[in-house]
PyMOL commands that place a pseudoatom at each C-alpha (Angstrom):
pseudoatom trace, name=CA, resn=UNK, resi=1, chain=A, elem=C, hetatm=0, pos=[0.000, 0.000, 0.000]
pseudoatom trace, name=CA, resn=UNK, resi=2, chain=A, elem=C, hetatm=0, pos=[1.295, 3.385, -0.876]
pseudoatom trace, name=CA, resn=UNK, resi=3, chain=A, elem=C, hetatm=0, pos=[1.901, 5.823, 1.758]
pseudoatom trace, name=CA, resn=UNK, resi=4, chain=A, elem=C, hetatm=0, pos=[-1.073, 8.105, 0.055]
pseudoatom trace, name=CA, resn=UNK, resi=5, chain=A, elem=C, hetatm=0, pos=[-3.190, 5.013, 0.157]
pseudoatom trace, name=CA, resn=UNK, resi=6, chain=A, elem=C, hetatm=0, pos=[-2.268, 4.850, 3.844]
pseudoatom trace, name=CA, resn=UNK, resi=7, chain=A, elem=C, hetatm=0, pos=[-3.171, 8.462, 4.896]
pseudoatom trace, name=CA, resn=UNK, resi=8, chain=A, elem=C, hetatm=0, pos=[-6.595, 8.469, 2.747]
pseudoatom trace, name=CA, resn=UNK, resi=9, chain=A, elem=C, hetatm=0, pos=[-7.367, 5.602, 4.683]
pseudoatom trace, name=CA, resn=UNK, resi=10, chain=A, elem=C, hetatm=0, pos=[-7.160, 6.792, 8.213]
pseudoatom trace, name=CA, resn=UNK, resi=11, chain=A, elem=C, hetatm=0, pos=[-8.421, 9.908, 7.212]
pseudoatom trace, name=CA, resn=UNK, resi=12, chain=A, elem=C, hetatm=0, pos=[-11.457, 8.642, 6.529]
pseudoatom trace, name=CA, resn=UNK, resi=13, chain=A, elem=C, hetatm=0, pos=[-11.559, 5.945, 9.318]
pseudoatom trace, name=CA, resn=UNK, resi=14, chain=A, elem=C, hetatm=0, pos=[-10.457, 9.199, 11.680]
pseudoatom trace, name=CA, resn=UNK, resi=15, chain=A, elem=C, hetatm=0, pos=[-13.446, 10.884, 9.853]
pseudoatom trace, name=CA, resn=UNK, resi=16, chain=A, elem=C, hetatm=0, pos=[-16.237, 7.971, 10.608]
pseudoatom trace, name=CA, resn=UNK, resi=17, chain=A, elem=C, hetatm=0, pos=[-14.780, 7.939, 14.055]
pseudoatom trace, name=CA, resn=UNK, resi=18, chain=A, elem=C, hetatm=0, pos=[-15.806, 11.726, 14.952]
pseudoatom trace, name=CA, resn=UNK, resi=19, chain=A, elem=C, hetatm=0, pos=[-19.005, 10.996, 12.553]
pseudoatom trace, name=CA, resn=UNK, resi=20, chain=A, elem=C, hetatm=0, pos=[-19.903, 8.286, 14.490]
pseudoatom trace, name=CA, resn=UNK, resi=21, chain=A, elem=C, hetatm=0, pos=[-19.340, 9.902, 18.070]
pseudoatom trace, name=CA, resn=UNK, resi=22, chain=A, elem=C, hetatm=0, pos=[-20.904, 12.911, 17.162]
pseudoatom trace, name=CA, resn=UNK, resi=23, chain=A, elem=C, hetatm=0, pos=[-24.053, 10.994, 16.148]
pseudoatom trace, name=CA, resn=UNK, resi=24, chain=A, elem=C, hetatm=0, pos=[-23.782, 8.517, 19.495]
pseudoatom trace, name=CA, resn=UNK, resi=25, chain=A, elem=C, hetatm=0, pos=[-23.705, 11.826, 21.251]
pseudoatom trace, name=CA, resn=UNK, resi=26, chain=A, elem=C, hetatm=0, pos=[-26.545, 13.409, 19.699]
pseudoatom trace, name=CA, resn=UNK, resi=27, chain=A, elem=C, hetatm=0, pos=[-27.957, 10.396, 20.594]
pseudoatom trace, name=CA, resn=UNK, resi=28, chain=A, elem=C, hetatm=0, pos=[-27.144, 10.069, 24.052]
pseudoatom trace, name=CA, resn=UNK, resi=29, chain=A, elem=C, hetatm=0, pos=[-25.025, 7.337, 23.881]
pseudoatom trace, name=CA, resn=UNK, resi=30, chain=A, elem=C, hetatm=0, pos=[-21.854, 6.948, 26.159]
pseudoatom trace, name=CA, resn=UNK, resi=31, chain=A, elem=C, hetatm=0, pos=[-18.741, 4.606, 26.118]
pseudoatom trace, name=CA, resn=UNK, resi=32, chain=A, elem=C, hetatm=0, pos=[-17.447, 3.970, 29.802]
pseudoatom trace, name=CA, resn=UNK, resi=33, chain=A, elem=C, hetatm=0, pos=[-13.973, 3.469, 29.702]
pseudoatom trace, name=CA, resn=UNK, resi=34, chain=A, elem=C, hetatm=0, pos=[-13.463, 3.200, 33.179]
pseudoatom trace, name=CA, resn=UNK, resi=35, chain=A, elem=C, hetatm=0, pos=[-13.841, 0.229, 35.728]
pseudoatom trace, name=CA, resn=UNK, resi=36, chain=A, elem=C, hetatm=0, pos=[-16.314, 2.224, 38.130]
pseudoatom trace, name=CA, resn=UNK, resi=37, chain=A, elem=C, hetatm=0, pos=[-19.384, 0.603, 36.284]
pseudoatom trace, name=CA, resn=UNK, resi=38, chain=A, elem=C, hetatm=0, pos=[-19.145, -2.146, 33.361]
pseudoatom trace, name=CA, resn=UNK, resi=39, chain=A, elem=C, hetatm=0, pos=[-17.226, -0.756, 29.986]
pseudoatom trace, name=CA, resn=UNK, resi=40, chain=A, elem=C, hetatm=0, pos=[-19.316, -0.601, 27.534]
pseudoatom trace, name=CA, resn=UNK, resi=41, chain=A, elem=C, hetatm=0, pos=[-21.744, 1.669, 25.604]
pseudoatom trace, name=CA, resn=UNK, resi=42, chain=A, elem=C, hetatm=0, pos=[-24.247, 3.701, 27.586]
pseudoatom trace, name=CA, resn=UNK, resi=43, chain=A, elem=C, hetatm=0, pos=[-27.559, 5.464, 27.252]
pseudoatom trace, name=CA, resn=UNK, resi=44, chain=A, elem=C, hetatm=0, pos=[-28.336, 8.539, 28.828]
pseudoatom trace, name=CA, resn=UNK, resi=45, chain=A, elem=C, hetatm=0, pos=[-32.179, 8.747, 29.324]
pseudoatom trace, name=CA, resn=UNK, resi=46, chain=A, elem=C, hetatm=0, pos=[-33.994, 11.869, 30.533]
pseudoatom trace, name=CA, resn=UNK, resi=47, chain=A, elem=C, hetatm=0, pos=[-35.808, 11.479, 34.319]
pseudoatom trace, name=CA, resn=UNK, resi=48, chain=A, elem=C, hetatm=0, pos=[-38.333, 13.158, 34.428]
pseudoatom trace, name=CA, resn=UNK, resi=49, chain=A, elem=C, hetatm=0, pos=[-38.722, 13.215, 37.380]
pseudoatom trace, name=CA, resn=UNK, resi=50, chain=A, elem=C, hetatm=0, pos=[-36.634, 14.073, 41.013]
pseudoatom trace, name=CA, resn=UNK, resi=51, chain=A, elem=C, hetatm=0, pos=[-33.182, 12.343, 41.162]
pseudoatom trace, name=CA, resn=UNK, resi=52, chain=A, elem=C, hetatm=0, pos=[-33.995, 9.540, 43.825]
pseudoatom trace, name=CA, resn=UNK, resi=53, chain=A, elem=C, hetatm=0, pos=[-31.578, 7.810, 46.082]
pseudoatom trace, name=CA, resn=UNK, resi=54, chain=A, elem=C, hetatm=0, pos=[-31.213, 4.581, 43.959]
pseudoatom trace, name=CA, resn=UNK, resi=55, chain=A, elem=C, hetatm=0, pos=[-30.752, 6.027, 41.199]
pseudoatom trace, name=CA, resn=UNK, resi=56, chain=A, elem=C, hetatm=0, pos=[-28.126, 5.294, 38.633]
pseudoatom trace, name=CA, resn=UNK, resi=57, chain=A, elem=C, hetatm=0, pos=[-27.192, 8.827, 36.622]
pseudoatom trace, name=CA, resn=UNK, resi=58, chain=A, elem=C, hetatm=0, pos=[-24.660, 10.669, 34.784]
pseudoatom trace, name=CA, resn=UNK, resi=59, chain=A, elem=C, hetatm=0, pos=[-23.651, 13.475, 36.216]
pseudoatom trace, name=CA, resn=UNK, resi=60, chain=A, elem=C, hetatm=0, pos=[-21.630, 16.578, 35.288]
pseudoatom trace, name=CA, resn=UNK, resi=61, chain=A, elem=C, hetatm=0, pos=[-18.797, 16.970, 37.867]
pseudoatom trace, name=CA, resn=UNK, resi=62, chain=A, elem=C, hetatm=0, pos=[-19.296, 20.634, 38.947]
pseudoatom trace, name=CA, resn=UNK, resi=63, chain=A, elem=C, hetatm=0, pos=[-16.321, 23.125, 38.073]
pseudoatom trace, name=CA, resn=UNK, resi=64, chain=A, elem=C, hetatm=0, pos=[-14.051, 23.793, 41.287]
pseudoatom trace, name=CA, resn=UNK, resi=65, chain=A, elem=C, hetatm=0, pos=[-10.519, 23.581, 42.957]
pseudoatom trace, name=CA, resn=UNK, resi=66, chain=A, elem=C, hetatm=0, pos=[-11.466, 19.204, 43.756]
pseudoatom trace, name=CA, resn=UNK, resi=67, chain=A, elem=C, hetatm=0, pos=[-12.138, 18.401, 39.818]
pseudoatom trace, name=CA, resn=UNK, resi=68, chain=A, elem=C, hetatm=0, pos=[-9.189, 20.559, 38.536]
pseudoatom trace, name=CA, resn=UNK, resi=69, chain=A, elem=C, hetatm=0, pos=[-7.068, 18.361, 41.144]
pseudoatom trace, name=CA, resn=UNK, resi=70, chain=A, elem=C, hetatm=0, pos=[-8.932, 15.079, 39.790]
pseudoatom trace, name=CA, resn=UNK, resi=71, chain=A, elem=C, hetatm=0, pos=[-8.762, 16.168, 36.322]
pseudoatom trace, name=CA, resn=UNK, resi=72, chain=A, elem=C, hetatm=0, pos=[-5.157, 16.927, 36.517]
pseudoatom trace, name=CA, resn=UNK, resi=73, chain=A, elem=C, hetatm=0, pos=[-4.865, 13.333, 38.163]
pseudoatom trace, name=CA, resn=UNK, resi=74, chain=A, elem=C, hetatm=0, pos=[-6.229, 11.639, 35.144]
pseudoatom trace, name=CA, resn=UNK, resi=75, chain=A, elem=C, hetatm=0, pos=[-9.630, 10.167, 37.128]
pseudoatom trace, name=CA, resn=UNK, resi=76, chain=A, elem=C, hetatm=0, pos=[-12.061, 12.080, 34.936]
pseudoatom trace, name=CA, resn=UNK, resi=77, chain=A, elem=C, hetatm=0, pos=[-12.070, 11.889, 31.111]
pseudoatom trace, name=CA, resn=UNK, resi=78, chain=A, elem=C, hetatm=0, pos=[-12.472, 14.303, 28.473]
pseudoatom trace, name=CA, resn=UNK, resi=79, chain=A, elem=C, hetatm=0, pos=[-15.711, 15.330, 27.149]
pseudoatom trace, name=CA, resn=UNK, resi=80, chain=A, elem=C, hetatm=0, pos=[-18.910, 17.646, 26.822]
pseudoatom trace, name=CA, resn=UNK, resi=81, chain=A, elem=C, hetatm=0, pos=[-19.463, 18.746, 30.561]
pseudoatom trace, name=CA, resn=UNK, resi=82, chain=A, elem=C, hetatm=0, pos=[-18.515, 22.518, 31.665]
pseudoatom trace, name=CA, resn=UNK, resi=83, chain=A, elem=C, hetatm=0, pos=[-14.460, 22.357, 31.923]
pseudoatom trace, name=CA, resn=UNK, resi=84, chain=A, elem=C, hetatm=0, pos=[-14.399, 19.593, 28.790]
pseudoatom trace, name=CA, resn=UNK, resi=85, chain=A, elem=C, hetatm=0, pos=[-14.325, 16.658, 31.547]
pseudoatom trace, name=CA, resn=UNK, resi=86, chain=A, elem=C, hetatm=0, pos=[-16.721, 14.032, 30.667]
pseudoatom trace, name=CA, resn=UNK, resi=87, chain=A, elem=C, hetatm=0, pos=[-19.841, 12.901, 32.524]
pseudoatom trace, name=CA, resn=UNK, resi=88, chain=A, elem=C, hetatm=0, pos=[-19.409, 10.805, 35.513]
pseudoatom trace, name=CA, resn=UNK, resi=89, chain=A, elem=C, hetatm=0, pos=[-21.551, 7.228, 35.914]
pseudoatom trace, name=CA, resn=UNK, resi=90, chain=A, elem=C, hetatm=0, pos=[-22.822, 6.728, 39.893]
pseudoatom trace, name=CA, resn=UNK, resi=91, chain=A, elem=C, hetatm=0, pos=[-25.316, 5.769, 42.186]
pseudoatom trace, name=CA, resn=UNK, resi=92, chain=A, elem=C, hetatm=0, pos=[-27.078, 8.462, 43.737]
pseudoatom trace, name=CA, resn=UNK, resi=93, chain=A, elem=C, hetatm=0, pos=[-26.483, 7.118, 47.713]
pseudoatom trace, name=CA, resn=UNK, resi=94, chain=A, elem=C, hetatm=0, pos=[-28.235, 9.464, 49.688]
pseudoatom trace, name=CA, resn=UNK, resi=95, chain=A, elem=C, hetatm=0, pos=[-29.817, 12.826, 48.908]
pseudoatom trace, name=CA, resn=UNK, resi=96, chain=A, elem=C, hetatm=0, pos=[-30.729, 16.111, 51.042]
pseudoatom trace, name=CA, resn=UNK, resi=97, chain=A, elem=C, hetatm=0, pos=[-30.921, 15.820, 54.397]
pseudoatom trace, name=CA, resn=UNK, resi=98, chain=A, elem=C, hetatm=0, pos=[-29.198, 12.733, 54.840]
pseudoatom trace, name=CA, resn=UNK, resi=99, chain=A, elem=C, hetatm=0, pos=[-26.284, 12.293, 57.500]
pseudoatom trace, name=CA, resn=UNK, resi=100, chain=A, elem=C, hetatm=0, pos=[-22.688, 10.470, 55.955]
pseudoatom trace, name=CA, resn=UNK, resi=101, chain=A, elem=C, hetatm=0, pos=[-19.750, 9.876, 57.760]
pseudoatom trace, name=CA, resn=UNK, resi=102, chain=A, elem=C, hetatm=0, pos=[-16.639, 9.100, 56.639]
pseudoatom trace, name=CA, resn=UNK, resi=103, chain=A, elem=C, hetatm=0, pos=[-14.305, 7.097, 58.519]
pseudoatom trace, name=CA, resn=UNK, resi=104, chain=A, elem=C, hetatm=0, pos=[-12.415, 3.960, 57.046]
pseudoatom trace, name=CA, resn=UNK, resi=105, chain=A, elem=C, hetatm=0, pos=[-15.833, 3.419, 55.405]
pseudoatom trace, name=CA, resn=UNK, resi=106, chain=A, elem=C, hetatm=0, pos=[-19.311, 5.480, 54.808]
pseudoatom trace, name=CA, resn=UNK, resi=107, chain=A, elem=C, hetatm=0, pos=[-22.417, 5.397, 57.217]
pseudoatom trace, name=CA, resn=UNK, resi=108, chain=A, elem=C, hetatm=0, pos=[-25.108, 7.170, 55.385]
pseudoatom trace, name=CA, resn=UNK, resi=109, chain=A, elem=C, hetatm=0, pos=[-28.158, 8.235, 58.841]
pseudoatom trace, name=CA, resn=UNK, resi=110, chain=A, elem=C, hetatm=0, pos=[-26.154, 5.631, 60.513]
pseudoatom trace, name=CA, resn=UNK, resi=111, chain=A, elem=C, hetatm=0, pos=[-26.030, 2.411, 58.241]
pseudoatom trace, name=CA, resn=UNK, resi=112, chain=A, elem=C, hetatm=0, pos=[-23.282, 1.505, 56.758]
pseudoatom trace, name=CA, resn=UNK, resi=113, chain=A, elem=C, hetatm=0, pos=[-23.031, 2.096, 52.993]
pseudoatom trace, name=CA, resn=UNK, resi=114, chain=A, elem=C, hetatm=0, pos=[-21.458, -1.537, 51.113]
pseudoatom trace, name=CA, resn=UNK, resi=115, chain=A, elem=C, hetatm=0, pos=[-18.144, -1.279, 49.393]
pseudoatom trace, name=CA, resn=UNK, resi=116, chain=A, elem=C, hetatm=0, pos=[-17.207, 2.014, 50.672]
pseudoatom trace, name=CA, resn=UNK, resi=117, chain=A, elem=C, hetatm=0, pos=[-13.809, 1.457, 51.931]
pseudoatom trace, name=CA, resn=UNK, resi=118, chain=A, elem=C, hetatm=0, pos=[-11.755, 4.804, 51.774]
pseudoatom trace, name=CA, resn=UNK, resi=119, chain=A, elem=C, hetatm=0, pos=[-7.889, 4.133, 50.662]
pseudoatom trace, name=CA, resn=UNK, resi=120, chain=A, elem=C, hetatm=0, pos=[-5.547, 7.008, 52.221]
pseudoatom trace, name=CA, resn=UNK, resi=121, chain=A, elem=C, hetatm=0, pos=[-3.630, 6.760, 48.310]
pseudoatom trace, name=CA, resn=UNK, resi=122, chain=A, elem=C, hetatm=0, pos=[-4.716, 6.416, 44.733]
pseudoatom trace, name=CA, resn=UNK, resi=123, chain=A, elem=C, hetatm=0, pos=[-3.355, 3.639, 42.210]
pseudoatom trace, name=CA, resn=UNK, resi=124, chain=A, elem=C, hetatm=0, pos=[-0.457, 5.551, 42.188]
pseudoatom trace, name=CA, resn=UNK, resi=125, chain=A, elem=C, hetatm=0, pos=[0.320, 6.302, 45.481]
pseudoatom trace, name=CA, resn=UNK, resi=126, chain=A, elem=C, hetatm=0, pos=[-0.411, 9.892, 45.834]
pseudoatom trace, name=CA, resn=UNK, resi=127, chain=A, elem=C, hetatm=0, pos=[-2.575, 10.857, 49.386]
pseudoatom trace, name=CA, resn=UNK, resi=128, chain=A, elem=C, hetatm=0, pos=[-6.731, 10.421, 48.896]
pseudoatom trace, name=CA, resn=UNK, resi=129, chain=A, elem=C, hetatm=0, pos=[-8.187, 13.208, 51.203]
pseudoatom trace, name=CA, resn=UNK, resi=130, chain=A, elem=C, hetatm=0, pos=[-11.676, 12.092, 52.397]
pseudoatom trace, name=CA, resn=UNK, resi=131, chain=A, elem=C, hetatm=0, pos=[-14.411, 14.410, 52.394]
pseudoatom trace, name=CA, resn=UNK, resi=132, chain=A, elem=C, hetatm=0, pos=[-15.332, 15.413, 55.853]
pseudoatom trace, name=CA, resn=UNK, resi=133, chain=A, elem=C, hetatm=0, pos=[-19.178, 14.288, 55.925]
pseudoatom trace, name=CA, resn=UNK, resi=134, chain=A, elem=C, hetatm=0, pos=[-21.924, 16.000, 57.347]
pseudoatom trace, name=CA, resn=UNK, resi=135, chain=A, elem=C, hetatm=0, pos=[-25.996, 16.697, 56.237]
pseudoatom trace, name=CA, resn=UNK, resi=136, chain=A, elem=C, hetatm=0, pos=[-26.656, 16.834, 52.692]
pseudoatom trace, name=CA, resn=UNK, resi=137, chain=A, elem=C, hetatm=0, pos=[-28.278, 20.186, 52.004]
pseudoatom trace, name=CA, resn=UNK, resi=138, chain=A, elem=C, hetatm=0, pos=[-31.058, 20.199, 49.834]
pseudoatom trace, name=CA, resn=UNK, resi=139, chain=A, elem=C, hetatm=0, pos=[-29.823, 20.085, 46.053]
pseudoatom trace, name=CA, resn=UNK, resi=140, chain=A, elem=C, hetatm=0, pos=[-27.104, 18.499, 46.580]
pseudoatom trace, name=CA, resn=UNK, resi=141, chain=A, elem=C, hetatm=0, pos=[-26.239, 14.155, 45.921]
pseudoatom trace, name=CA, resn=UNK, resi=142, chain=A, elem=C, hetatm=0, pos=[-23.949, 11.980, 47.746]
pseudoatom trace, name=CA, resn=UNK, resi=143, chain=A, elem=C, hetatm=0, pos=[-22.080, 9.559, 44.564]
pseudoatom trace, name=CA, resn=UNK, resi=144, chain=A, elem=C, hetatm=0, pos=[-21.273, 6.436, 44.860]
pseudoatom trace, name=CA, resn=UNK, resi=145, chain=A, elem=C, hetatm=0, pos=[-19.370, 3.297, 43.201]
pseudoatom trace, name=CA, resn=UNK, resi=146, chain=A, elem=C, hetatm=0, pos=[-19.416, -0.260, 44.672]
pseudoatom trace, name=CA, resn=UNK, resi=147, chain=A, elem=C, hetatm=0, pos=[-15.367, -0.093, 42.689]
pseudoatom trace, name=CA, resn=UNK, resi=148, chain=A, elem=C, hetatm=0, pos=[-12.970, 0.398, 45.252]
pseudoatom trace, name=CA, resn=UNK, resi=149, chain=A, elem=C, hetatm=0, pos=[-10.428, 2.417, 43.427]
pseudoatom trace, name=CA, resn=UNK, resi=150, chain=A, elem=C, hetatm=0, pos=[-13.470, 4.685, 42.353]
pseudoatom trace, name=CA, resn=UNK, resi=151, chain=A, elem=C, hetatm=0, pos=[-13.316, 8.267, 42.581]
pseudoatom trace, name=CA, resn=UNK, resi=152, chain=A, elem=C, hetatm=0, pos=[-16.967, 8.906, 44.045]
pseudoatom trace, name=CA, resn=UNK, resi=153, chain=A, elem=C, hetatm=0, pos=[-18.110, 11.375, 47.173]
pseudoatom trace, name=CA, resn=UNK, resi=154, chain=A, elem=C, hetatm=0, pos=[-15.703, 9.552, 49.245]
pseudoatom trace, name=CA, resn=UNK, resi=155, chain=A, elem=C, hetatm=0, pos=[-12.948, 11.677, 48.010]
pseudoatom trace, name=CA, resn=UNK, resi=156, chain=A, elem=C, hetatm=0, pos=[-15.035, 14.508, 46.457]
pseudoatom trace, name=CA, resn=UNK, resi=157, chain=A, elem=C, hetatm=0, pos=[-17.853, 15.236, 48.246]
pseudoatom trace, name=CA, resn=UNK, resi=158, chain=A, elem=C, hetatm=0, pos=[-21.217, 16.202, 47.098]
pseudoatom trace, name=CA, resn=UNK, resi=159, chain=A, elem=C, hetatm=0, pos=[-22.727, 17.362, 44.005]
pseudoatom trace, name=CA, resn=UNK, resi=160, chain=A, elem=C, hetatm=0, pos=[-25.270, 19.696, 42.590]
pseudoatom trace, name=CA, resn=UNK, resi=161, chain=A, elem=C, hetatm=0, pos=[-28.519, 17.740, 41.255]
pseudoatom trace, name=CA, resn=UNK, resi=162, chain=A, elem=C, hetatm=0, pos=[-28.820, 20.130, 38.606]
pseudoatom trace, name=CA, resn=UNK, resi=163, chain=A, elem=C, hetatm=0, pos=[-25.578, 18.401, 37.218]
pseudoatom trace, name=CA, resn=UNK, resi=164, chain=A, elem=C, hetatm=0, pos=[-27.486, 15.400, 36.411]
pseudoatom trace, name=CA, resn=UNK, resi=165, chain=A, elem=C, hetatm=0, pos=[-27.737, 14.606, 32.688]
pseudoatom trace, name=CA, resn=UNK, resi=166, chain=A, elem=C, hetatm=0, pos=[-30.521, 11.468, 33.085]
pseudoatom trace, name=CA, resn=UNK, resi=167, chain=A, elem=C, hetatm=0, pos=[-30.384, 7.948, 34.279]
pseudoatom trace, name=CA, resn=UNK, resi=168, chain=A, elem=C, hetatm=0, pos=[-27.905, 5.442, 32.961]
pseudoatom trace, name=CA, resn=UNK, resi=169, chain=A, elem=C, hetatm=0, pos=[-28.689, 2.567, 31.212]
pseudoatom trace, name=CA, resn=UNK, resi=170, chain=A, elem=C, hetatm=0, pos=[-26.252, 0.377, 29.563]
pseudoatom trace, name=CA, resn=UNK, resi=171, chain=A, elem=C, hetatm=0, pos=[-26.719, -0.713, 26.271]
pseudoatom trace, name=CA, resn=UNK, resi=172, chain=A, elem=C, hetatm=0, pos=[-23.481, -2.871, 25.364]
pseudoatom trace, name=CA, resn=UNK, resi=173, chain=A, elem=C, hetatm=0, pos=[-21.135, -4.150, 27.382]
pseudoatom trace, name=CA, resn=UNK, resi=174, chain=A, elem=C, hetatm=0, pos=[-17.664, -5.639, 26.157]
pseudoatom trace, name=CA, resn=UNK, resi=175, chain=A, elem=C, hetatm=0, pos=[-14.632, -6.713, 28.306]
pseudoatom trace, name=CA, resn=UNK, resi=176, chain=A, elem=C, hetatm=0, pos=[-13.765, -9.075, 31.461]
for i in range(1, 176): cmd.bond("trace and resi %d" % i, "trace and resi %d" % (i + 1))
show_as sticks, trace
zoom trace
């Protein structure tokens, strides 16, 4: 194959590529790249209705001084949100006026919350500060992931429910 041959060709594969994202966003489709929830291609499907504890959602991290740090990190990837960080996939945990602790795990009005070990590093060693707890005002969500090296409200605390996007549904998964 020539070496114009070559370049045409992933041009145009390049080109379908962005086509095809472009189109699976429009869409509302999603590919998780990231062990918090199963990889695969995802579906982002209006509420209508209140966020409820339970539910599973996609969620734009808000803009502020924890995100940069995460972003800078590498735990969020690139995309659409405010910042160019893409959408996060959790559980909503608990919701406003809900008590958490943190301690070596998460009590949410005094039960303890499964899988919610906090590590004092990150996969590559560098210090995890836990958010400090406390009653979730009105507004706001407490995130989880069941993953234990997930980056969830553990480490970042809570979030505005007007950054929710919809509820996530998988479509496709593919991997282990």
């Amino acid at each position: 194959m020539t070496r114009r041959r070559a370049a045409c060709l992933v041009l145009a594969s390049g080109g379908l590529v962005a086509t095809l994202v472009m189109i699976g966003g429009w869409a509302g489709l999603r590919l998780n790249l990231t062990p918090s929830h199963p990889l695969g291609l995802w579906r982002i499907v209006p509420l209508g209705r209140a966020v409820t504890v339970g539910d599973l959602v996609f969620v734009c991290p808000p803009r502020n001084a924890v995100f940069e740090q995460a972003a800078a990190r590498g735990y969020l990837r690139r995309g659409l949100c405010p910042g160019w960080v893409g959408p996060l996939i959790k559980l909503v945990a608990a919701g406003g006026g809900q008590h958490i602790e943190v301690g070596r795990s998460v009590t949410i009005d005094g039960q303890p919350l499964e899988h919610s070990d906090v590590r004092p590093v990150d996969g590559e060693g560098r210090a995890l500060v836990p958010w400090s707890g406390g009653v979730i005002p009105l507004g706001h969500l407490y995130l989880h992931s069941s993953f234990v090296g997930s980056y969830d409200s553990r480490y970042f605390g809570l979030v505005p429910a007007v950054g929710v996007l919809g509820r996530a549904e998988l479509v496709l998964t593919f991997g282990p």
